[in-house]
C-alpha positions in Angstrom: 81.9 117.3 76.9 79.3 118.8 79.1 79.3 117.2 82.8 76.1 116.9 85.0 76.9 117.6 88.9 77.6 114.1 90.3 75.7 114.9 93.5 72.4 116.1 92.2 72.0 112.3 90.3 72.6 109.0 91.7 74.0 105.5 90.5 71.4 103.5 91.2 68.0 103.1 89.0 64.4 102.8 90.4 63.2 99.1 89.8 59.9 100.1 88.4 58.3 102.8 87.3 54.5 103.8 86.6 53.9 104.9 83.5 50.7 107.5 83.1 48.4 107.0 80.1 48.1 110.5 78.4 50.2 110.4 75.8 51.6 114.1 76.7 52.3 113.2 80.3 53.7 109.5 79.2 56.1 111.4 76.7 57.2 113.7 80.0 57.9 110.6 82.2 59.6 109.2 79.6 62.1 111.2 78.4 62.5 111.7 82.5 63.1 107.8 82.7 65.3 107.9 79.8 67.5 111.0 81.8 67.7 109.1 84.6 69.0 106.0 83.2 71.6 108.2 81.1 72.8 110.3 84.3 72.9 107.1 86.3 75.1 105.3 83.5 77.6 108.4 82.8 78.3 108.5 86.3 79.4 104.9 86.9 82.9 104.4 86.3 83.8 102.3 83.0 86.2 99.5 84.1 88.0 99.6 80.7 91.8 99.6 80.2 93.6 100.1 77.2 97.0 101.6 76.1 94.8 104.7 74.3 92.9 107.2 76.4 89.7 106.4 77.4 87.1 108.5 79.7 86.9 106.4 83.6 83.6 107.6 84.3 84.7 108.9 87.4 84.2 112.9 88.3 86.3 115.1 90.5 85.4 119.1 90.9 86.8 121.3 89.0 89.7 123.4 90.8 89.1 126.5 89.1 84.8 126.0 89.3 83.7 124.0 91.7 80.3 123.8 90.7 81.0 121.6 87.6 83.3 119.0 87.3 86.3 117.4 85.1 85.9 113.7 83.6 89.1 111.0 84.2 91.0 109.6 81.4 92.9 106.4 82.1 95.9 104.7 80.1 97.3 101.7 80.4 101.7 101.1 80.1 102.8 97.3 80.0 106.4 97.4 81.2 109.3 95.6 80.1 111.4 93.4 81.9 113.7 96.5 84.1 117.0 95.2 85.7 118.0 96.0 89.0 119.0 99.5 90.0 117.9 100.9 86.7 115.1 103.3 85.2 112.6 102.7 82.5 111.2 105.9 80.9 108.8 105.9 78.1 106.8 109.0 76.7 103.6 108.8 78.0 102.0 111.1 75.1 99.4 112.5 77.6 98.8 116.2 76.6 97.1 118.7 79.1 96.9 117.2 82.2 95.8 119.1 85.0 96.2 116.7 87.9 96.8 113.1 88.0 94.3 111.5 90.3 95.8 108.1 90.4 98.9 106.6 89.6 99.7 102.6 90.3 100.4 99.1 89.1 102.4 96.0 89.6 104.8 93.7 88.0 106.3 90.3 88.2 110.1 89.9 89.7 112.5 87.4 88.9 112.4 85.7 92.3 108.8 85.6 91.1 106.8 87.1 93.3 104.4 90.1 92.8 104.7 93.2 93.7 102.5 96.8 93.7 104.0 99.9 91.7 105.1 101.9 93.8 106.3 99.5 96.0 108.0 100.1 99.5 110.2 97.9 101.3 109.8 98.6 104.9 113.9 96.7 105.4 115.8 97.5 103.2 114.9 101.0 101.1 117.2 99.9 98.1 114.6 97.3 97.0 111.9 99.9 96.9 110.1 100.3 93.2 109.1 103.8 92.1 106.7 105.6 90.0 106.2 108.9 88.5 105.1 110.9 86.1 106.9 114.1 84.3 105.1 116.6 82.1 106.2 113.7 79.2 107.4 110.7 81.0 106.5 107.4 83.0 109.2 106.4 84.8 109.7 103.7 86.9 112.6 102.7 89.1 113.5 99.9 90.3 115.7 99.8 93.8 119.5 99.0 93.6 119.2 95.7 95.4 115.4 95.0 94.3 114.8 91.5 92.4 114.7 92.3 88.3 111.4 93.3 87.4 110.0 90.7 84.2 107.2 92.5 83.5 104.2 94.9 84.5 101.5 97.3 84.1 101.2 100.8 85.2 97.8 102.6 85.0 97.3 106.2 84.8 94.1 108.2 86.1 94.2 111.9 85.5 92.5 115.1 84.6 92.9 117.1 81.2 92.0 121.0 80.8 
């Protein structure tokens, strides 16, 4: 997939334009218009979620080039319900990553109240909730003395080579 430099194009469209009447010069501003309008959607992040890889829209630099830039996959993970004290792991089946840009969620507790993934307890550190990812795994783990967890979501944001 070939990136455009997210700084040399902006979000946001021109709310008219003036068209020119040569059919040569019309074609030009045309096919201009129609660039603009597909650099200014590509950039804008896609608010989808969904348990398959899709792209985010958003751009970060490339490490290794700075002068292009690397496109961010997101997945989604609904958790199951996750006792106190223990660990849920589940193969995320994300191949390639270089850097994950983003990593949160939350989930619903027996006591029912709702709480972010990770989530820090600034009390008592045995009720805290954490996340990570290994070069296979999501795991989440939930404190020793934290409520059950019922359910959740976890959302990854990351770059691939």
């Amino acid at each position: 997939m070939s990136v455009s430099d997210p700084s040399a194009s902006s979000p946001f469209l021109n709310t008219s334009e003036v068209f020119p009447e040569d059919k040569e010069q019309l074609l030009v501003k045309h096919t201009s218009v129609y660039s603009d309008i597909s650099n200014a959607m590509n950039i804008r992040e896609i608010s989808l979620y969904n348990t398959q890889q899709l792209i985010t829209g958003q751009q970060f630099p490339d490490v290794t080039n700075t002068s292009s830039s690397k496109v961010t996959y997101r997945k989604i993970f609904f958790l199951p319900a996750i006792a106190s004290g223990a660990n849920y792991t589940v193969a995320h089946g994300i191949v390639g990553v270089v850097a994950f840009t983003r990593m949160y969620g939350t989930c619903v507790t027996d006591v029912v109240d709702y709480r972010p993934i990770p989530f820090s307890d600034e009390a008592v550190v045995t009720n805290q909730i954490s996340l990570k990812a290994t070069a296979a795994n999501l795991v989440v783990t939930n404190g020793a003395t934290a409520p059950n967890i019922t359910s959740g979501i976890v959302v990854f944001e990351y770059l691939l080579n």
